[in-house]
N, C-alpha and C positions, 0 to 999 in steps of 0.2 A: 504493500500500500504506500508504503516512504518513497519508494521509486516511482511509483505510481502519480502521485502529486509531485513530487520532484521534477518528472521529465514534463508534467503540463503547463507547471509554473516556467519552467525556462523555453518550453517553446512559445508564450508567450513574452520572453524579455527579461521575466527576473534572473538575479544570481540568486541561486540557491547553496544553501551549508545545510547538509545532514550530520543526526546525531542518532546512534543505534540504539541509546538510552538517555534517563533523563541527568542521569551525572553530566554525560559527555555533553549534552543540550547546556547545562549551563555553564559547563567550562566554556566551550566557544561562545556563548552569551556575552559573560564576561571578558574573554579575552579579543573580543571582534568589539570594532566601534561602531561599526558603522551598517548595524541590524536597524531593518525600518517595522519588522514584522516578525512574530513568533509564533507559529503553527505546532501544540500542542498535543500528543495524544492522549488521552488520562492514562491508559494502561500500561505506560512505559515502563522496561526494567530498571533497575540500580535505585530509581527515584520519579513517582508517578508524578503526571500531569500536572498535579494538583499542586502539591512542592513545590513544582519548579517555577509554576504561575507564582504565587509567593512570593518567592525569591526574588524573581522577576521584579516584581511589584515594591522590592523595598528600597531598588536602585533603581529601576527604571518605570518611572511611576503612565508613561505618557507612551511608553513601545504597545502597538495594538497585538492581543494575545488571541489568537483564533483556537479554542478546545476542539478537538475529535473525543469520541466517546462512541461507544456501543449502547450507553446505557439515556433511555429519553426520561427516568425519571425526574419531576419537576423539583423535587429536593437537589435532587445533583445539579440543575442547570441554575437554580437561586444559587446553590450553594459556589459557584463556578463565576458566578456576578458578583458573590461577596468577595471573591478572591482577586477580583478585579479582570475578570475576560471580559474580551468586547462582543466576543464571538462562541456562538454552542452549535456544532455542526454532530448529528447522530447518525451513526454509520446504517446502513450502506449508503451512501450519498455519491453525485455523479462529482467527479471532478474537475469539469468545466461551471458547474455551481459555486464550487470550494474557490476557482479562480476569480469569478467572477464579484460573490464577498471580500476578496483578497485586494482586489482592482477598486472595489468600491470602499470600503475601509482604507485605504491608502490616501484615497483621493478625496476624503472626509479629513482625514487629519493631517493631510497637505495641503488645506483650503490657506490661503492666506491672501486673500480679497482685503479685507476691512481692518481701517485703522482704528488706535486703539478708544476705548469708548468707558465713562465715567457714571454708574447708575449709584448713584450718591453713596459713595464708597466701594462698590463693588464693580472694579475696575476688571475688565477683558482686553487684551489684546492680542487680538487675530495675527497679526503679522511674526509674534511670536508665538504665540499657542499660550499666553501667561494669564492666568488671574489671577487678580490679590485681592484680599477685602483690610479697605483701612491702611493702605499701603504695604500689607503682609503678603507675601505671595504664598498662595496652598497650590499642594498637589491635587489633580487630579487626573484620574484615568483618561483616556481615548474617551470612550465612551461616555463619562459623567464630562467632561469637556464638552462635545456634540450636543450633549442633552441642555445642556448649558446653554449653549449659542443657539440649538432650534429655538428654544423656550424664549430669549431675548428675542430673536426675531420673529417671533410672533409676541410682542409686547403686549400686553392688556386683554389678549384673544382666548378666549377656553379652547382647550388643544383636549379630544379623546385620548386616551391609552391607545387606542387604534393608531391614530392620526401620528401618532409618536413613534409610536413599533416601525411603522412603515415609512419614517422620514429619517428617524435619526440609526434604525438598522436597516437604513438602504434597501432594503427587499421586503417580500411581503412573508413576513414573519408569522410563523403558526403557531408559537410558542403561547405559553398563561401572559394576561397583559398585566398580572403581578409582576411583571420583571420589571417594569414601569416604575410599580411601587418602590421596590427594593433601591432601584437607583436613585429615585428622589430623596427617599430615606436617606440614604449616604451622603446626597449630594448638598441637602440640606444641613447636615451635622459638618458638612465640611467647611460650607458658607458662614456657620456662626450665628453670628445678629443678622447675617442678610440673607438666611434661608429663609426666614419670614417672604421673602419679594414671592417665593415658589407656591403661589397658594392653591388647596384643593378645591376643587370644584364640582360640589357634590354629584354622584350619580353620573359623573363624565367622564373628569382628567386634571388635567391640572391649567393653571394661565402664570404669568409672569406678570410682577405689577411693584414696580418699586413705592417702596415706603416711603413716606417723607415725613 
């Protein structure tokens, strides 16, 4: 299957590095600079999926991590979002899919259109991928980043759990629209005092509305 995505990724244009386990995954993680992307399996030898998403995550807070997995329980793919995946692909899946998520996640957290922008403390700026609240800069993943910027651009607008599945994971996602939840959860506890702007919107979704 490694070879398998390997040859469809580069006959599309990426360099690819393979790793036979997940020890050896995050040695070359670490020891390469210049990874833009992490395609995990969970069931790897030496050190599963799950680890090395982790790990990943405690240096490189903003590299997007795409999971493979055999298994579609909804415990395992929350539990894969807490660990900071942008991405839960469940086997058998076709491999121009897998590229096609890879192409679109790329080019989601390579947007760098808009300059930087001031929501009365809660600073973004696109051209570097930064936000601070209060002039602090926090980490955030790929994905709670994206979910960031759809929610500002759509300022003041009630956005479905639908509406979001399908904008901010680039495809039409069949997943529980609790993954939604989960990420705002996080993404609110990361913001602070300015997770307040993230408000719910009963029996929908959620909308974006700065406090003043």
């Amino acid at each position: 299957m490694r070879k398998l995505v390997a040859d469809f990724l580069k006959k599309e244009g990426f360099n690819v590095i393979e790793a036979e386990d997940g020890k050896k995954a995050l040695e070359i993680f670490h020891s390469e600079k210049n990874i833009c992307l992490a395609i995990l399996d969970v069931m790897m030898p030496e050190m599963d999926g799950w680890t090395v998403c982790r790990e990943i995550r405690k240096n490189a807070a903003r590299v997007p991590i795409i999971m493979l997995t055999a298994r579609s329980e909804e415990s395992d793919e929350l539990f894969g979002f807490d660990l900071g995946a942008d991405e839960y692909i469940t086997k058998p899946f076709s491999p121009m899919i897998l590229v096609a998520r890879v192409q679109a996640l790329l080019r989601r957290t390579s947007d760098t259109k808009s300059a930087a922008k001031d929501f009365n403390g809660l600073e973004i700026d696109k051209n570097r991928r930064v936000v601070s609240v209060d002039s602090e800069r926090i980490e955030l993943s790929p994905k709670e980043y994206e979910l960031l910027v759809y929610l500002i651009e759509n300022e003041s607008l009630a956005i479905s759990r639908e509406q979001i599945l399908n904008s901010v994971w680039d495809y039409d996602y069949y997943g529980d629209a609790r993954t939604v939840d989960t990420h705002i959860k996080r993404l609110r506890y990361k913001l602070g005092s300015k997770g307040d702007f993230i408000q719910t919107v009963r029996g929908l979704g959620y909308r974006f509305e700065v406090i003043r």
